[in-house]
C-alpha positions as a Markdown table, in Angstrom:
| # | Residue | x | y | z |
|---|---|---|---|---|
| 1 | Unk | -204.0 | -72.3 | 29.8 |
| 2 | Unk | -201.6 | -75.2 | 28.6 |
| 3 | Unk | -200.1 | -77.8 | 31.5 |
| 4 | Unk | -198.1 | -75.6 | 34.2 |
| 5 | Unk | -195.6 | -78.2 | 35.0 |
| 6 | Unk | -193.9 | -80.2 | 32.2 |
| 7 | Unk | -194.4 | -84.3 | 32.3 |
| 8 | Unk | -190.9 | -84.9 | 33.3 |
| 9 | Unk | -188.3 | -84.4 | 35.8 |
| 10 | Unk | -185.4 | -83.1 | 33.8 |
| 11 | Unk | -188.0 | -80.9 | 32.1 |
| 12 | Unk | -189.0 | -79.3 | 35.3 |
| 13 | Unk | -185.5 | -78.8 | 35.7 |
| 14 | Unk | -185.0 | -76.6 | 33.0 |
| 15 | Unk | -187.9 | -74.9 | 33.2 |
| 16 | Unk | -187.1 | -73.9 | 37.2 |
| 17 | Unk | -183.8 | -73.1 | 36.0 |
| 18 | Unk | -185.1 | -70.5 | 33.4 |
| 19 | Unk | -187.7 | -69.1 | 35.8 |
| 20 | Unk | -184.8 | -68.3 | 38.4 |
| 21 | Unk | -183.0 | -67.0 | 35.6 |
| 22 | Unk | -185.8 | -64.8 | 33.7 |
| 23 | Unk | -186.7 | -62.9 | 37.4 |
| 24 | Unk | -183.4 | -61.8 | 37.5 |
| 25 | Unk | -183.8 | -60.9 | 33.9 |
| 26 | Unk | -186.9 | -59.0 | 34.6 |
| 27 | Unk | -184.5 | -57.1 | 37.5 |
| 28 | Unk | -182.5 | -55.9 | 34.5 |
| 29 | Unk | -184.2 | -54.9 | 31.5 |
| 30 | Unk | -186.6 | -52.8 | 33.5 |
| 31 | Unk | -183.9 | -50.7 | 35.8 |
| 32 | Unk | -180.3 | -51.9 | 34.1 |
| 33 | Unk | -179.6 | -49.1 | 32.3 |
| 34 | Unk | -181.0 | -46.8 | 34.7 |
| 35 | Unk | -178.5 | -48.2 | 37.2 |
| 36 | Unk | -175.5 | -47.4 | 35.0 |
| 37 | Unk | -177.1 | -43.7 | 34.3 |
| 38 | Unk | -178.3 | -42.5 | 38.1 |
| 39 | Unk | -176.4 | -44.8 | 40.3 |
| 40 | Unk | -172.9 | -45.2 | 38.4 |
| 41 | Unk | -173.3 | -42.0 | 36.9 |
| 42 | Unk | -172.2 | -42.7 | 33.4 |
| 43 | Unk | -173.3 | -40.6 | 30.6 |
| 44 | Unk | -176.5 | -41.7 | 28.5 |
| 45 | Unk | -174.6 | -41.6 | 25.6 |
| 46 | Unk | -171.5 | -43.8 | 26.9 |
| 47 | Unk | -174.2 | -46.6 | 27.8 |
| 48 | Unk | -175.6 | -46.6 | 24.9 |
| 49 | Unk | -172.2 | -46.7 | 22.9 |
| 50 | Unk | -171.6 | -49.4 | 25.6 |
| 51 | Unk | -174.4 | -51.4 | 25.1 |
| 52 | Unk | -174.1 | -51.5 | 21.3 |
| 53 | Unk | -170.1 | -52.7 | 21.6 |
| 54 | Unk | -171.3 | -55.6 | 24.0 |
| 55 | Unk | -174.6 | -56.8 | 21.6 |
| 56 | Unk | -171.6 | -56.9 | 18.5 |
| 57 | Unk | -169.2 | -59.0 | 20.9 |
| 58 | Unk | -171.6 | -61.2 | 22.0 |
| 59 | Unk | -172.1 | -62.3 | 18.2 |
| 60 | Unk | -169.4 | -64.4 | 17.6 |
| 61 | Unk | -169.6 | -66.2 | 21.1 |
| 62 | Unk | -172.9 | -67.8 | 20.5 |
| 63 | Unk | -171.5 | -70.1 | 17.8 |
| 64 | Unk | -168.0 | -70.9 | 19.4 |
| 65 | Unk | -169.8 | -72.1 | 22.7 |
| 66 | Unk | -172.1 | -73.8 | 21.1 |
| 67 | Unk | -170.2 | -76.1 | 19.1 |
| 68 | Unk | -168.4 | -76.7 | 22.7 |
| 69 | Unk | -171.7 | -77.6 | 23.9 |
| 70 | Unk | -172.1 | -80.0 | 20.6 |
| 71 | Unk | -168.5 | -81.3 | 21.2 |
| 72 | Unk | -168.1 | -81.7 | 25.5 |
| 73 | Unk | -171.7 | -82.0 | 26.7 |
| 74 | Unk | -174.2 | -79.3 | 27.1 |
| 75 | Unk | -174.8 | -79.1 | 30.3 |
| 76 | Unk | -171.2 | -78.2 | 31.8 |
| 77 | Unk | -170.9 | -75.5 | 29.1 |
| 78 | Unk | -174.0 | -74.3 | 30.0 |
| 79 | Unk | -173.4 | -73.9 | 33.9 |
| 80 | Unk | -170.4 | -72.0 | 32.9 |
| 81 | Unk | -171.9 | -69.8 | 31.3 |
| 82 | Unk | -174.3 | -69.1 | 33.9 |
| 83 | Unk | -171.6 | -68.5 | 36.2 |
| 84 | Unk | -169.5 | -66.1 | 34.4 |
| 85 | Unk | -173.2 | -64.0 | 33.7 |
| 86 | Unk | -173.3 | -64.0 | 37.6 |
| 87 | Unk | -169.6 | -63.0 | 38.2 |
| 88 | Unk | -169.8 | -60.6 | 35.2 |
| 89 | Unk | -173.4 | -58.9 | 36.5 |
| 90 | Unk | -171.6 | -58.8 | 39.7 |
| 91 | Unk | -168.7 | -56.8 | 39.0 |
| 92 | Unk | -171.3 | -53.9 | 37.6 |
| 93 | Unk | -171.2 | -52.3 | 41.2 |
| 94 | Unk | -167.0 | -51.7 | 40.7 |
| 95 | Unk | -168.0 | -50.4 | 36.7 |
| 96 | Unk | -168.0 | -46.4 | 37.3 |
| 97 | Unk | -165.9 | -45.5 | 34.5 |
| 98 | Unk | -166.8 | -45.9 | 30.7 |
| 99 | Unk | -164.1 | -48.9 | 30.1 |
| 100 | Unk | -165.0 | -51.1 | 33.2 |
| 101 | Unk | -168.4 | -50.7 | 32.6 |
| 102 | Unk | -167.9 | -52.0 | 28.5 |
| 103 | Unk | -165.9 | -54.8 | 29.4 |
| 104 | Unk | -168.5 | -55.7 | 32.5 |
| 105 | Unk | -171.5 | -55.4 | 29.9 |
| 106 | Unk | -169.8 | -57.0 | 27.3 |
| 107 | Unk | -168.7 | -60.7 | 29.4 |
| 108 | Unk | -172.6 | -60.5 | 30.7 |
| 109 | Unk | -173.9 | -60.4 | 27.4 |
| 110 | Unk | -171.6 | -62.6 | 25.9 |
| 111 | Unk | -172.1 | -65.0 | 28.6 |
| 112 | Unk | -176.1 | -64.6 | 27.9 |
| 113 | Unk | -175.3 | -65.5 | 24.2 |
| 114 | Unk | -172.8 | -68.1 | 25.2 |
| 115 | Unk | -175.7 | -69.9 | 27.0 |
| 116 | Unk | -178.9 | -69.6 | 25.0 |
| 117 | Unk | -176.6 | -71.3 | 22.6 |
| 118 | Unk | -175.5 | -74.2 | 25.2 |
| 119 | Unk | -178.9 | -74.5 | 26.1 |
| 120 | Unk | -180.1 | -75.9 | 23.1 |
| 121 | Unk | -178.5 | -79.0 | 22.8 |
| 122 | Unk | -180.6 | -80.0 | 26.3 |
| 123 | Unk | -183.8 | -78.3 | 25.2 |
| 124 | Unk | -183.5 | -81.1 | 22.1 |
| 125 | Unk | -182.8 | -84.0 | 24.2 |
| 126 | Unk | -185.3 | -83.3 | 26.9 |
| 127 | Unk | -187.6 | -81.7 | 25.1 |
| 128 | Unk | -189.7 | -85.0 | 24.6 |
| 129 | Unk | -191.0 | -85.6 | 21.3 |
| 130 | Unk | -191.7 | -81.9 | 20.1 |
| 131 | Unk | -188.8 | -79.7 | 21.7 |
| 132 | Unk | -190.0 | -76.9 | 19.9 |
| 133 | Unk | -193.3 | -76.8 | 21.9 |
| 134 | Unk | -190.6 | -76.8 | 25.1 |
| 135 | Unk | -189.4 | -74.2 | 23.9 |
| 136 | Unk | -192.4 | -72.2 | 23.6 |
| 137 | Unk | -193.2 | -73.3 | 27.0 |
| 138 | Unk | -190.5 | -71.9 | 28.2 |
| 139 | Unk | -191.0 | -69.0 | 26.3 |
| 140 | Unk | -194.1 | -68.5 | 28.6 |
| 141 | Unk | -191.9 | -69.2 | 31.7 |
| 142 | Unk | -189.8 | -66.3 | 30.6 |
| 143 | Unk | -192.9 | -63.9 | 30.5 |
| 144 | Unk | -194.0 | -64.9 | 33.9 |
| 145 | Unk | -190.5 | -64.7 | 35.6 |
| 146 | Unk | -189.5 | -61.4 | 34.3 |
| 147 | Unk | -192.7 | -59.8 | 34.5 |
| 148 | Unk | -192.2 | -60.7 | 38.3 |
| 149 | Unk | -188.5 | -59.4 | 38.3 |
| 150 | Unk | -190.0 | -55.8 | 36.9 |
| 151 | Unk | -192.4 | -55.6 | 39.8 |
| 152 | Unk | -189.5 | -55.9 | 42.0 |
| 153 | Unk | -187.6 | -53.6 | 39.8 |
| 154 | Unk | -190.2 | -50.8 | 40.6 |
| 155 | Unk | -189.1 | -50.6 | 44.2 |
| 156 | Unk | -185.8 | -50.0 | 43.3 |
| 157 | Unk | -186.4 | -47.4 | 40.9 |
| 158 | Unk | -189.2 | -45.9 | 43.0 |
| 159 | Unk | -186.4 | -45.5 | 46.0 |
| 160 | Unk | -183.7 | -44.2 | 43.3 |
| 161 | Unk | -181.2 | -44.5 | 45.9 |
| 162 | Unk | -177.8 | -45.9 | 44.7 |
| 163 | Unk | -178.0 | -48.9 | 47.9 |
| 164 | Unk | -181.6 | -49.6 | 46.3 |
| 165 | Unk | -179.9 | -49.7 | 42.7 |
| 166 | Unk | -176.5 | -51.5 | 43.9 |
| 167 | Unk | -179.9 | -54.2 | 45.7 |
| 168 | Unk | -180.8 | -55.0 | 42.6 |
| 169 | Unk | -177.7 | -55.3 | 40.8 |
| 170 | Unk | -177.0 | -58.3 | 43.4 |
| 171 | Unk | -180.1 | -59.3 | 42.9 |
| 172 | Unk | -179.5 | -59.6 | 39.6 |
| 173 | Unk | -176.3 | -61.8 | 39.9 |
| 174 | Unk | -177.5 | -64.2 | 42.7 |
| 175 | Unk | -180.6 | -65.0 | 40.5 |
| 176 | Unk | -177.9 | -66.3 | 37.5 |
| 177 | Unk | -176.2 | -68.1 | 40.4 |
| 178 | Unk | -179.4 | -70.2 | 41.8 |
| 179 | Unk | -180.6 | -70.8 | 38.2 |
| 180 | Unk | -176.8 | -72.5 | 37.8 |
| 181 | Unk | -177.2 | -74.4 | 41.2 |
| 182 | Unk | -180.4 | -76.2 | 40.0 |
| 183 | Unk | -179.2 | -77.7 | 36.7 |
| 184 | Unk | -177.2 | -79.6 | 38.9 |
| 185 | Unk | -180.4 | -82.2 | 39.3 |
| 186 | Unk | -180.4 | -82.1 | 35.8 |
| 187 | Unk | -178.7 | -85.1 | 34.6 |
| 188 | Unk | -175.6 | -84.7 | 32.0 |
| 189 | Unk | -175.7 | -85.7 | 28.3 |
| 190 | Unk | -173.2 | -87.0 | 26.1 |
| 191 | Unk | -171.7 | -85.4 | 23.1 |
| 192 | Unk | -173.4 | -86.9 | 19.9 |
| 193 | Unk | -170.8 | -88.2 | 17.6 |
| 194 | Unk | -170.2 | -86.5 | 14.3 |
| 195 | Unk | -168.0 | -88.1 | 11.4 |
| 196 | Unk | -165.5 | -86.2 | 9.7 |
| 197 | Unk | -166.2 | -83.1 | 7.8 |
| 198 | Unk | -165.8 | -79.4 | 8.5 |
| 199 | Unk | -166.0 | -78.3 | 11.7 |
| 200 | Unk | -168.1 | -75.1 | 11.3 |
| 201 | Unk | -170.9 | -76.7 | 9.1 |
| 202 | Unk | -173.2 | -74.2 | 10.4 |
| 203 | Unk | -171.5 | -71.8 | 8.3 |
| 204 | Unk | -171.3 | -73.3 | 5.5 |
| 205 | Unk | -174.9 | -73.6 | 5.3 |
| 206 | Unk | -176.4 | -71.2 | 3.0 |
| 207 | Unk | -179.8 | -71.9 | 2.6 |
| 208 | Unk | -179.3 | -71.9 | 7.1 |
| 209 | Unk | -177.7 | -68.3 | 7.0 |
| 210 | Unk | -180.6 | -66.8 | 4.6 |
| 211 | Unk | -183.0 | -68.3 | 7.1 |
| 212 | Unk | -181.0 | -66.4 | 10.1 |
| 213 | Unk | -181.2 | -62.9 | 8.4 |
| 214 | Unk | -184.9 | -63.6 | 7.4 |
| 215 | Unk | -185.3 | -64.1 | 11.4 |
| 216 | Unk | -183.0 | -61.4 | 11.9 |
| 217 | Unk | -184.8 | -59.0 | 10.3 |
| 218 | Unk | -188.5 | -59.8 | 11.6 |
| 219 | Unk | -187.0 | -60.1 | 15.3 |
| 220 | Unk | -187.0 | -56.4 | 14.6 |
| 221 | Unk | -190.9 | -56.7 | 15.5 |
| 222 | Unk | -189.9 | -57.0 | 19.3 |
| 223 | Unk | -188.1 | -53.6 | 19.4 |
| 224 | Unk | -191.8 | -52.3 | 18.3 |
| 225 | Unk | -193.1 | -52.8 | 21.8 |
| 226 | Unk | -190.3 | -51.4 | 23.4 |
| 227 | Unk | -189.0 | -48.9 | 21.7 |
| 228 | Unk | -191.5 | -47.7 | 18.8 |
| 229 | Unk | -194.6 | -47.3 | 20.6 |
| 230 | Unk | -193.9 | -45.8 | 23.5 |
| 231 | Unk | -192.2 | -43.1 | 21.7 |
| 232 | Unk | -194.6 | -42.7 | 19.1 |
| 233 | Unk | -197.2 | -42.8 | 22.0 |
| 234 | Unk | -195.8 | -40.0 | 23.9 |
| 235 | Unk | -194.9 | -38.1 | 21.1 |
| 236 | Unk | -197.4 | -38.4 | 18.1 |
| 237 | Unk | -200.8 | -39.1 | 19.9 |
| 238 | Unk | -203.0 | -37.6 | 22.8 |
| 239 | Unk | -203.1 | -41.2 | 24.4 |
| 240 | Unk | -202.4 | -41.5 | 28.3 |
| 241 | Unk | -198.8 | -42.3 | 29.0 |
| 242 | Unk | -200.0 | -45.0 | 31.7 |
| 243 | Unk | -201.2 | -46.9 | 27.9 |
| 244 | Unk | -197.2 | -48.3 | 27.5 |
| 245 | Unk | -197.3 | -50.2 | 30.4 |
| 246 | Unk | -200.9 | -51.0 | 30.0 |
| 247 | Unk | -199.9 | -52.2 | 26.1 |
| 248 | Unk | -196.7 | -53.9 | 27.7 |
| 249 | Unk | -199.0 | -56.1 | 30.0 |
| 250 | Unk | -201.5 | -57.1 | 27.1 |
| 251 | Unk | -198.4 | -58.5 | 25.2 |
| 252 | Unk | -197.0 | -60.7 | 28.3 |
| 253 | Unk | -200.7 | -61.7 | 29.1 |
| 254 | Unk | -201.1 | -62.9 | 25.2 |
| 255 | Unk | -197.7 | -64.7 | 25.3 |
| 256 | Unk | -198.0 | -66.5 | 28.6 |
| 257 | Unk | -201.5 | -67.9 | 28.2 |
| 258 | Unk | -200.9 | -68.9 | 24.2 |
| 259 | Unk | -197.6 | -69.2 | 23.0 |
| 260 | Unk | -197.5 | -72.9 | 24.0 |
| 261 | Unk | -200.4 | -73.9 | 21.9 |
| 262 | Unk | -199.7 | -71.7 | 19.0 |
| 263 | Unk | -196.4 | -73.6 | 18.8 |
| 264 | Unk | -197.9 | -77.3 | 19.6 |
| 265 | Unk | -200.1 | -76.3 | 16.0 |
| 266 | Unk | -196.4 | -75.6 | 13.9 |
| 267 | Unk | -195.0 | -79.1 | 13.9 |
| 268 | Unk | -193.1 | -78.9 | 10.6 |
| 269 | Unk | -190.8 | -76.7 | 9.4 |
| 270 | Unk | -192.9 | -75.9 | 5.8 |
| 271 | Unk | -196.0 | -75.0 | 8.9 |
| 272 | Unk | -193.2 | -72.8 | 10.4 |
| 273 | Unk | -192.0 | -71.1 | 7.2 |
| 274 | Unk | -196.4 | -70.2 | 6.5 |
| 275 | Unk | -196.2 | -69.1 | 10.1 |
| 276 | Unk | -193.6 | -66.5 | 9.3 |
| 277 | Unk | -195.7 | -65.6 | 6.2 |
| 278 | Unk | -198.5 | -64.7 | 8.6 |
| 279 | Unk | -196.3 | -63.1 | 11.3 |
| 280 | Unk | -195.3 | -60.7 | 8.2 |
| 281 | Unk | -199.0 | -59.7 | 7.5 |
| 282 | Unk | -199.6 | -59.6 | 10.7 |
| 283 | Unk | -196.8 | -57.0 | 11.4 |
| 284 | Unk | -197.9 | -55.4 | 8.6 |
| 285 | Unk | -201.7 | -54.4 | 9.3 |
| 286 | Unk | -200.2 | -53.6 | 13.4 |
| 287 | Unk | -198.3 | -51.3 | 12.0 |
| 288 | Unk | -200.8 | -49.6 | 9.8 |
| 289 | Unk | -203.1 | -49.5 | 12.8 |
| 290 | Unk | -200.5 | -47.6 | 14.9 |
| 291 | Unk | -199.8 | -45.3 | 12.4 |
| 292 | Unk | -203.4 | -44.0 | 12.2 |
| 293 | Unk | -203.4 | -43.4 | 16.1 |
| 294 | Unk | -201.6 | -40.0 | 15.6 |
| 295 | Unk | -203.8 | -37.0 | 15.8 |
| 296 | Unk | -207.2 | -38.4 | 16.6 |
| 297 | Unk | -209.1 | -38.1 | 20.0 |
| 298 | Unk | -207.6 | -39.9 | 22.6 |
| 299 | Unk | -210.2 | -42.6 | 23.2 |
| 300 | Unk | -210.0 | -43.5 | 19.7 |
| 301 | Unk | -205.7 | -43.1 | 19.8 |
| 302 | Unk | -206.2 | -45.3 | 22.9 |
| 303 | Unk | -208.2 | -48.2 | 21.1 |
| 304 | Unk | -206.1 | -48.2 | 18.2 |
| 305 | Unk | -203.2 | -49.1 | 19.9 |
| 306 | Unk | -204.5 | -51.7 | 22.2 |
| 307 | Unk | -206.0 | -52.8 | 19.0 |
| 308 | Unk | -202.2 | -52.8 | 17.1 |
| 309 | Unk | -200.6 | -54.6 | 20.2 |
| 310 | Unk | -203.1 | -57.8 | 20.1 |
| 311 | Unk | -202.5 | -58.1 | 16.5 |
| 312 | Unk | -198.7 | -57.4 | 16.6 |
| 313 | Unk | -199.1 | -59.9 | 19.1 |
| 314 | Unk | -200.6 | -62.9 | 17.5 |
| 315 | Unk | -197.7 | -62.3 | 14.6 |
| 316 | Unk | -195.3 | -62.3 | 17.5 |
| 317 | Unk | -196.2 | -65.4 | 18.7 |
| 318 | Unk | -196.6 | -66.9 | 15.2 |
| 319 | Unk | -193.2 | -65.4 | 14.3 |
| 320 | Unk | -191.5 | -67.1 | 17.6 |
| 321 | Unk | -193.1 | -70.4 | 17.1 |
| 322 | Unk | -192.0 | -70.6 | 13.4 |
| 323 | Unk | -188.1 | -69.6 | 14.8 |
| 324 | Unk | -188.3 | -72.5 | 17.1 |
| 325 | Unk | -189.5 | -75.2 | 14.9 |
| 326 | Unk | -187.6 | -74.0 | 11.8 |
| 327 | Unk | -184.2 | -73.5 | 13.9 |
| 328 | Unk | -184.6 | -77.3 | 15.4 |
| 329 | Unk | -185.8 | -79.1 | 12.4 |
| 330 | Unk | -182.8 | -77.8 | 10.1 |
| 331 | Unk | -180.1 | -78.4 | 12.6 |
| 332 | Unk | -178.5 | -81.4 | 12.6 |
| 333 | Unk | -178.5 | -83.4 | 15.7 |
| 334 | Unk | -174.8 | -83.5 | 16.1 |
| 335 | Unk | -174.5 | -79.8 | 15.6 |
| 336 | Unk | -177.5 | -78.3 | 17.7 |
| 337 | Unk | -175.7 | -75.9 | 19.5 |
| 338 | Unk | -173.4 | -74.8 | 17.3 |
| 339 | Unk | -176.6 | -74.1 | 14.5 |
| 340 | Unk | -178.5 | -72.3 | 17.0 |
| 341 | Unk | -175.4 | -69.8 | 17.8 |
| 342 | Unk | -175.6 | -69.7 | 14.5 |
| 343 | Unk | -179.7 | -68.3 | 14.2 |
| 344 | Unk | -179.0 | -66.3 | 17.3 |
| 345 | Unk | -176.8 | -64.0 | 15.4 |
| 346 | Unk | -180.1 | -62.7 | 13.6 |
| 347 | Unk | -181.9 | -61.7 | 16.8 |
| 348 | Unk | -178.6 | -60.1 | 17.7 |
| 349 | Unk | -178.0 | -58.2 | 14.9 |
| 350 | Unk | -182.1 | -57.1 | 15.1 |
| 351 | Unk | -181.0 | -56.5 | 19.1 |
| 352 | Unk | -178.1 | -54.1 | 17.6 |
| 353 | Unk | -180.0 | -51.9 | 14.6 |
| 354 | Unk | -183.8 | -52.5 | 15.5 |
| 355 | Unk | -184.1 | -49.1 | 18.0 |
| 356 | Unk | -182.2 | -47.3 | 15.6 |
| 357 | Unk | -183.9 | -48.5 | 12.6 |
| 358 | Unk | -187.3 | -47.8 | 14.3 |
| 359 | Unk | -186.2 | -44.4 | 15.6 |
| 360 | Unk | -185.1 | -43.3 | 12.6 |
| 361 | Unk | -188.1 | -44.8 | 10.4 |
| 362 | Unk | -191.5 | -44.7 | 12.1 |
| 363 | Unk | -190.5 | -41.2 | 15.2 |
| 364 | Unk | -188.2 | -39.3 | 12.6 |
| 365 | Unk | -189.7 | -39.9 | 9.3 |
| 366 | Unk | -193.2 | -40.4 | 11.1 |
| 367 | Unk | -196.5 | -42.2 | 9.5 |
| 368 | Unk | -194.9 | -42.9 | 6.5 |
| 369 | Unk | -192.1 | -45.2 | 8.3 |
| 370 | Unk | -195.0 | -47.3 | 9.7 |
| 371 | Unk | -196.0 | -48.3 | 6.6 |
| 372 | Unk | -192.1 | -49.3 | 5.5 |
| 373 | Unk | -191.4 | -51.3 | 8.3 |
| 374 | Unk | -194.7 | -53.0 | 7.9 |
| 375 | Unk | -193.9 | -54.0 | 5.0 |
| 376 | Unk | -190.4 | -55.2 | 5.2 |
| 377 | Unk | -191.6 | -57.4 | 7.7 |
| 378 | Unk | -194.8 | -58.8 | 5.0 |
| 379 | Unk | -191.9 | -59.5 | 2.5 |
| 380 | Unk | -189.7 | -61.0 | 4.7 |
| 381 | Unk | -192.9 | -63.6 | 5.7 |
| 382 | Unk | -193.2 | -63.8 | 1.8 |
| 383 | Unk | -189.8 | -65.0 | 1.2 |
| 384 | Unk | -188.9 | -67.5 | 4.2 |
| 385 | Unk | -191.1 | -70.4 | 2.8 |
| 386 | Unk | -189.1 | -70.4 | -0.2 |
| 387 | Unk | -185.6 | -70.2 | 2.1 |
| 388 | Unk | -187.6 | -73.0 | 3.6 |
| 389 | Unk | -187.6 | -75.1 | 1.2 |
| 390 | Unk | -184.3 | -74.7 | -0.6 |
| 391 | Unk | -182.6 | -75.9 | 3.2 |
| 392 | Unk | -184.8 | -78.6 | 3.3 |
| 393 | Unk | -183.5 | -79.8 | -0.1 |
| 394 | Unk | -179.9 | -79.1 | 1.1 |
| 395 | Unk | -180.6 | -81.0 | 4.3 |
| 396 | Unk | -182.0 | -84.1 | 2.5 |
| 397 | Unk | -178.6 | -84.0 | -0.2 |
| 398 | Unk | -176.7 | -83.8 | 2.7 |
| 399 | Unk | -178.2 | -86.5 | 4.6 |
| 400 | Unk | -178.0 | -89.0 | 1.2 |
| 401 | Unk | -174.2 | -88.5 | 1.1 |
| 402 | Unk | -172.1 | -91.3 | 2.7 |
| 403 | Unk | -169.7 | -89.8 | 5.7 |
| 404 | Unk | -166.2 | -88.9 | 4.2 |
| 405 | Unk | -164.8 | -91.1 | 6.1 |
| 406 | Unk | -166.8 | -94.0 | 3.8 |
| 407 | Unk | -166.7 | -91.9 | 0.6 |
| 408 | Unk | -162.8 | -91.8 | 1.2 |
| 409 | Unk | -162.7 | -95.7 | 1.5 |
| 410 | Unk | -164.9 | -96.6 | -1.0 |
| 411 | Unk | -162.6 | -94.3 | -3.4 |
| 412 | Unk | -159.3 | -96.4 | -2.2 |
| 413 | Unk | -158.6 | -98.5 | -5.1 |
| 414 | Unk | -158.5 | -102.2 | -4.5 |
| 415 | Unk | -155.5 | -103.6 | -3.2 |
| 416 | Unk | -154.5 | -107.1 | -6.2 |
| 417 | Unk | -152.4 | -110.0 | -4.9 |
| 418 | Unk | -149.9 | -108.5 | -6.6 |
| 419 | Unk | -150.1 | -105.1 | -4.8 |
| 420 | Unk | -150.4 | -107.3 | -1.7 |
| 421 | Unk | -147.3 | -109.2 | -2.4 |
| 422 | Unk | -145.3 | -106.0 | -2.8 |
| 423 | Unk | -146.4 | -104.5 | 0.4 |
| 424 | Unk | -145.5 | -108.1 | 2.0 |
| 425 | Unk | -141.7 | -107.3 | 1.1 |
């Protein structure tokens, strides 16, 4: 197991602030929708029309609070938006009508963008040397506190009363609250100063954007675990249905006890863009695995799938590792924030047309669909070390051009006596 408790103080303030948070987290994505369904009473397919509206909002907020993070210091912005996720996951016990309940869903995931993006310029300046292995610690964090907030989850659900649902709902809230209250002891940073130049550079950079949709598109992988197999399992195989939480578990285990040193061993962004090459093949032979689990005898369905999940795994932890190191190293320092909105709007679009996608491909369509979405994911590995590269040539041009500021100056033709003497009068 890597250290439990990072070397420094404002390190251990971050990662108790993500703990608080992720339990409440947990509270959520194991019982939130059922809230909305059994306790509020809104129809399945209104939540779900809901929920898709508030992942496309929650695009475009990532990347405008992020370059306030870049521009007013990240640690204000990011209390904010902790706040307004608390007020926001609050006011879900007053959302018993379709249009409350969209515009409640939609400020708590915006607010949930808002501050993954906010965070980022402190994970870089406290991170130590290698923030990207932070980040994969915290990663691990996340595991462990929302495993913990599904446990609690289960008492809720097992009641099913709408007090036991309403519970957790406040829960939910106060958890975003606390993990607000304890960045306080985490001291402030100052804006890095940026010379003149575009504002949104993020979006201007190309070879960045291709890297976002490559990520976009494998982030697809976590809706596997979530939403594929457990469909496929209950639908297309004779294995026990007791298996999804048992194939759930293996995957938290895996990421808690190694995704810390599987990102300590991707240290450059050219080891992150190989790692996204294995991550592919990786996705590639799970899927193949799960796909033969249909129609065999259940012990053998049953060891295929545990099988599929460790080796989906490992290409989830290489695929996360390669996002953090390749997302940091290509961001410039002044604009941390305002990049990493930026690459969240791939794992929100994935968020947004993964379960359909999968749905549609690998439960509709069947075996078959396995096999496609295994390998889209192989030739999206194949392709990111040459997106990889072309950014890193981008970022080194960049970085050998003089500020404007200086290129505008050293343009300015020299003033002669003459000049001088006109300007005099």
């Amino acid at each position: 197991m890597p250290q439990l408790v990072p070397a420094t103080g404002p390190q251990r303030v971050i990662a108790a602030s993500n703990f608080v948070y992720t339990v409440g987290s947990g509270l959520y994505l194991t019982a939130g929708v059922l809230y909305f369904t059994q306790a509020a009473r809104i129809p399945v397919s209104q939540v779900g029309l809901g929920l898709a509206i508030a992942g496309f909002v929650s695009l475009a907020v990532g990347i405008t609070v992020g370059h306030l993070a870049d521009r007013h210091g990240a640690r204000g912005v990011y209390v904010s938006t902790l706040v307004i996720q608390a007020l926001a996951t609050a006011s879900f016990v007053l959302a018993e009508s379709f249009w409350p309940f969209v515009l409640a869903v939609s400020a708590a995931t915006g607010a949930k963008a808002a501050g993954l993006a906010a965070r980022s310029p402190l994970i870089r300046r406290y991170g130590g040397d290698r923030p990207q292995e932070f980040r994969g610690y915290l990663r691990a964090v996340s595991n462990v506190g929302i495993s913990l907030g599904a446990m609690l989850a289960g008492w809720a659900v097992q009641i099913g009363t709408q007090s036991a649902y309403q519970l957790l709902v406040i829960g939910n809230a106060v958890s975003f609250a606390a993990a607000a209250a304890v960045l306080i002891y985490l001291p402030p940073i100052k804006p890095v100063p940026v010379a003149g130049g575009p504002r949104w550079i993020a979006l201007r950079d190309h070879p960045y954007l291709l890297i976002t949709a490559l990520d976009g598109i494998m982030a697809i992988q976590f809706k596997v675990l979530t939403v594929a197999i457990p469909l496929w399992l209950v639908a297309a195989t004779t294995a026990p249905p007791w298996l999804i939480s048992g194939t759930m578990l293996a995957n938290t285990l895996l990421v808690i006890a190694l995704q810390v040193r599987v990102s300590r061993n991707i240290d450059s962004a050219i080891a992150g863009a190989h790692a996204y090459r294995r991550s592919g093949v990786a996705f590639l032979v799970s899927c193949s695995v799960i796909s033969l689990s249909a129609g065999v005898a259940t012990w053998i369905a049953v060891v295929l799938l545990l099988t599929a999940v460790v080796v989906h795994t490992v290409g989830e932890l290489w695929h996360s590792a390669a996002g953090f190191e390749v997302s940091f190293a290509l961001a410039p320092e002044h604009a941390t924030g305002q990049y990493l909105g930026v690459f969240g709007l791939g794992a929100g679009l994935a968020e947004a047309v993964g379960p359909t996608l999968l749905i549609s491909l690998c439960i509709t369509w069947g075996r078959p669909g396995w096999y496609v979405v295994g390998a889209m994911f192989a030739l999206t590995g194949l392709v990111a070390p040459f997106a990889v590269r072309w950014a890193q040539r981008s970022q080194h041009e960049r970085e050998a051009q003089p500020p404007r500021r200086e290129q505008a100056l050293a343009a300015e033709p020299e003033a002669t006596p003459h000049a001088a003497s006109d300007q005099g009068r």
